[in-house]
C-alpha positions in Angstrom: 13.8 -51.0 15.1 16.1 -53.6 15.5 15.5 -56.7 18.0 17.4 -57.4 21.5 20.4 -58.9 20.7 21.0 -57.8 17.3 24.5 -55.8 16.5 23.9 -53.4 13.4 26.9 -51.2 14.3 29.2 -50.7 11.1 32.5 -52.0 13.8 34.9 -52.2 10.9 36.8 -48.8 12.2 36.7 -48.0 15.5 36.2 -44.7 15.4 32.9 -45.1 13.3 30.4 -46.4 16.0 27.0 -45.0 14.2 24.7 -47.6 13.7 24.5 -48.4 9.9 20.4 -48.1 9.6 21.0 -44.3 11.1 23.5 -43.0 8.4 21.0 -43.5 5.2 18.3 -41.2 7.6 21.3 -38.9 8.6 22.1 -38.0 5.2 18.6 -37.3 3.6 18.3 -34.7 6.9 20.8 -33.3 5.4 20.2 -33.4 2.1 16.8 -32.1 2.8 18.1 -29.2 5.2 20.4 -28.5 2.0 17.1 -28.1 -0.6 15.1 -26.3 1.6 18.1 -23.4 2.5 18.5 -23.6 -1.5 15.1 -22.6 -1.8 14.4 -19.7 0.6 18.2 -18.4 -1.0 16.6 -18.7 -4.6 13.1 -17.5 -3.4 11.4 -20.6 -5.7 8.5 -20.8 -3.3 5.4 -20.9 -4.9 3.8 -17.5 -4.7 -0.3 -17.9 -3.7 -2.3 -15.6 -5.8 -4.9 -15.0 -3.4 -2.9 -14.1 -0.3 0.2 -12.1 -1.6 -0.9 -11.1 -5.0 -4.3 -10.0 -5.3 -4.8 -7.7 -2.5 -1.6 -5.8 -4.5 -3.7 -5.6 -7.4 -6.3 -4.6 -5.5 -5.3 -2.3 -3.1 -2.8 -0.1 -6.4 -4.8 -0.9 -9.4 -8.2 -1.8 -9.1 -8.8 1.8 -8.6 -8.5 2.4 -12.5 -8.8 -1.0 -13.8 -11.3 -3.1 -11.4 -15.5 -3.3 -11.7 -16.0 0.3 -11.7 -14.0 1.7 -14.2 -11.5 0.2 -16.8 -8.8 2.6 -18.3 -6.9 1.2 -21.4 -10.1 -1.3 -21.5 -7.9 -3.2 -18.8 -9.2 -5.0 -15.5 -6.6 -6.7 -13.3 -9.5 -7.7 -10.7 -9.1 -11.4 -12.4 -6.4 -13.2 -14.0 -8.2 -14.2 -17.3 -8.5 -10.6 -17.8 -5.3 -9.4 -16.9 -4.2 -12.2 -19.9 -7.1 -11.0 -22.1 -5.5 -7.6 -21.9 -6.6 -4.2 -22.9 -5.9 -1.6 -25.4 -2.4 -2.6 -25.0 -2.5 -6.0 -25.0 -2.6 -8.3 -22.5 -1.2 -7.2 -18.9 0.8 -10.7 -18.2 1.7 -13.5 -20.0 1.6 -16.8 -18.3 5.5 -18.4 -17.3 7.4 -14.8 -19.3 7.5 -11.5 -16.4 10.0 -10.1 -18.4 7.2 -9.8 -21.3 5.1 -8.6 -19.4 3.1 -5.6 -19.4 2.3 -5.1 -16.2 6.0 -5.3 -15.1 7.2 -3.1 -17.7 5.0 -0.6 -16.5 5.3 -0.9 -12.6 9.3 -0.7 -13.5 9.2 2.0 -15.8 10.3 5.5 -15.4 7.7 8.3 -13.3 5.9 9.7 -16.8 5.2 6.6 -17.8 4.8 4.0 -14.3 2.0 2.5 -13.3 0.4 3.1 -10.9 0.2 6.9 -12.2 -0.5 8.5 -8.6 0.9 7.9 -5.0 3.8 5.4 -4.6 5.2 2.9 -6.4 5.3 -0.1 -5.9 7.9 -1.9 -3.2 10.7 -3.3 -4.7 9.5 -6.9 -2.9 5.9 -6.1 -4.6 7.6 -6.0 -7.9 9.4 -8.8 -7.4 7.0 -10.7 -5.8 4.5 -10.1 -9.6 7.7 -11.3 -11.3 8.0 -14.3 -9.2 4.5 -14.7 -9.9 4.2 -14.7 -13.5 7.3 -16.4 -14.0 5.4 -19.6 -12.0 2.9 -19.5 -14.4 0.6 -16.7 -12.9 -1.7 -19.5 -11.2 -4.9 -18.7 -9.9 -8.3 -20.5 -8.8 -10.1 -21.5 -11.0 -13.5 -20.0 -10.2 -12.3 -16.4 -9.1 -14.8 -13.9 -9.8 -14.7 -10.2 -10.9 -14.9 -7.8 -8.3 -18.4 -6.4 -8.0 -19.7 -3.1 -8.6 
């Protein structure tokens, strides 16, 4: 804030009568405004493993590969076992969707999609495991396999 008395106005045209000290903060608004509707357009936002990706897994594929019973030798119920893999190899690799196993097989055609019974997955669920992966499939640290 400028004293009492003290002209900062830019008065060398006179149709530009915006403080000098405002136009620096008037362009990073705008600049920020800019990134962020960059963002949401690109849909970069981090994707959080716990809230949006995990109860997916949970509620389409724990059924078959969670605590209780692991077809292909595969659980899903933590991320270092989805990257351990099963039978198959592992279900996601880090930063590479398209690679994927888990993708290739919620994308692939009836005989051969996961999961094998009831719907498939959304569209936004698929994309939202791509997104995932492709971030580097980040999760806590201390998660814990579901229980028995």
């Amino acid at each position: 804030m400028v004293g009492a008395g003290h002209n900062i106005e830019n008065t060398s045209s006179p149709r530009c009568r915006i403080p000098i000290m405002t136009r620096p903060a008037i362009q990073i608004l705008i600049c920020s405004a800019v990134l962020c509707l960059a963002r949401l357009a690109t849909g970069d936002d981090a994707v959080d493993y716990q809230s949006q990706v995990k109860p997916i897994l949970a509620e389409r594929c724990y059924l078959c590969h969670g605590a209780l019973k692991q077809e292909s030798a595969l659980r899903l119920d933590t991320v270092v076992s989805a990257v351990k893999g099963g039978d198959s190899g592992p279900a996601l690799i880090r930063g590479q969707a398209d690679s994927s196993l888990i993708i290739s097989r919620v994308t692939a055609a009836p005989d051969d999609r996961m999961p094998p019974e009831g719907d498939s997955l959304t569209s936004q669920q698929i994309e939202l495991l791509r997104r995932w992966i492709s971030q580097g499939a980040h999760a806590p640290a201390d998660e814990q396999p579901q229980r028995d």
